[in-house]
N, C-alpha and C positions, 0 to 999 in steps of 0.2 A: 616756242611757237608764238605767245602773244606779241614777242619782238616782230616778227614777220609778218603779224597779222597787222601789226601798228605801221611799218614799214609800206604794204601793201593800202591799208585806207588809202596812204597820203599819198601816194603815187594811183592810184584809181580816182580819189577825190580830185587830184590835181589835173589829170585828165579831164575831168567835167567842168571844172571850174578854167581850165584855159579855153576850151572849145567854148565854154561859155561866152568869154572876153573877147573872141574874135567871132560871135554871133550877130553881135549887130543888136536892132530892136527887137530881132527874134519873131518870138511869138506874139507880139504885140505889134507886130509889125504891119502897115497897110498891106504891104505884098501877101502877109501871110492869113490875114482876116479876109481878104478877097478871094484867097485860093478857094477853088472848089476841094473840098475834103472830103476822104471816105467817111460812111454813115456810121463808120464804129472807128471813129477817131476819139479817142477817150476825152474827156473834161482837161482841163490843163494841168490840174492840183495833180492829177494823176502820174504826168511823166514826172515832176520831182519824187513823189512817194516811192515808185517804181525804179528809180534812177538811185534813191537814199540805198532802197531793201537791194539790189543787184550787186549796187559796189560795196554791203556790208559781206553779202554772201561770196563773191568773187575774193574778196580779201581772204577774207577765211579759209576758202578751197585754195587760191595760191599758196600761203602760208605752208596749209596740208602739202600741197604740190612739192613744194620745195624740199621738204623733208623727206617727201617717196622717191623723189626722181634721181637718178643716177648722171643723166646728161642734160645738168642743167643749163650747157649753152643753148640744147633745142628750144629750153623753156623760158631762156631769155630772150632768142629770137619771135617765138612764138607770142608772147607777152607784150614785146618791144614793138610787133605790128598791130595786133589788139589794141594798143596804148593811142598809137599814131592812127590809125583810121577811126578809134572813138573822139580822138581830139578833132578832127580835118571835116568830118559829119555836116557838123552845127556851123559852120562857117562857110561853108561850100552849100549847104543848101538854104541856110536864113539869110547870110550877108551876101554870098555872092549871086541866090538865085539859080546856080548850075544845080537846076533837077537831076536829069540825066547822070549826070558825074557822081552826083553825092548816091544816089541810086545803085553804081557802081561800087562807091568805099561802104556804102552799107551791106550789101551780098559780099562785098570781100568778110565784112566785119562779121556777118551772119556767118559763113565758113571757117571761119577760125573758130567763135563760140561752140561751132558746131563741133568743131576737131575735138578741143575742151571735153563736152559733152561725151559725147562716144567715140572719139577714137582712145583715150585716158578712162576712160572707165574700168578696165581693169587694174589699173595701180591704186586707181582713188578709191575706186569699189564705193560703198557707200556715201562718200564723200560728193560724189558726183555730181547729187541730188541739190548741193547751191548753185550746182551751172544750170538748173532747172529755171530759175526767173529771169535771168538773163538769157539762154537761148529763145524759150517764149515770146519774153519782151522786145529781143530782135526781129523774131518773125513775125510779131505784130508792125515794129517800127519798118521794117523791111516793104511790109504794104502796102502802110499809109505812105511812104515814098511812091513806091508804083504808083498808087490810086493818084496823086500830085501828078506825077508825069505823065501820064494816059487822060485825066481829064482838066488837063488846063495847058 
């Protein structure tokens, strides 16, 4: 298992750190300092921390995953869009500014986590419980998108 847990960081982490490189100034960005934000848009320190603890716990739970699962092409499919709409986020809504769109890959991104979550809950049974900060943290992220696009 720690093979796949090790396996899994680096393709979770590698995911962050690409979406990262095609972000642009990001969050420092004039576009993004001028945006009007919702009132519970967290401090900033906060999306790394939150972003570290998700893809520690999402490793972990794949790793689990892979070992329970019998048809693991569903769970390379299912992974393999997870992967691509956490990468596509950060660049579609910091560098290119398409609210609306990134709006969209994140409700896609929240339905997959979501799938994770509860529809796999009986294989993973207790394990489940690391898809807890990462569905949360998308429905928080999920928001603060909405609240972007409804008041600016």
């Amino acid at each position: 298992m720690i093979k796949n847990i090790i396996i899994f960081l680096v393709l979770n982490f590698g995911a962050l750190a690409i979406g990262a490189q095609f972000t642009g100034a990001g969050v420092s960005s004039e576009w993004y300092e001028l945006m009007n934000k919702a009132p519970w848009t967290p401090p900033g320190w906060v999306f790394g921390a939150s972003w570290t603890t998700i893809m520690i716990c999402f490793s972990i739970y794949m790793a689990r995953f892979v070992s329970v699962l019998k048809n693991r092409k569903s769970l390379v499919g299912l992974f393999a869009f997870q992967w691509v709409f956490n990468v596509i986020w950060n660049p579609i809504f910091f560098k290119f500014h398409e609210v609306g769109l990134a709006l969209i890959v994140i409700c896609a991104l929240t339905v997959l986590v979501g799938v994770y979550q509860f529809v796999f809950i009986r294989p993973m049974k207790r394990w489940s419980l690391l898809m807890a900060p990462y569905f949360l943290w998308i429905i928080i992220a999920t928001s603060l998108n909405w609240y972007a696009l409804a008041y600016n």
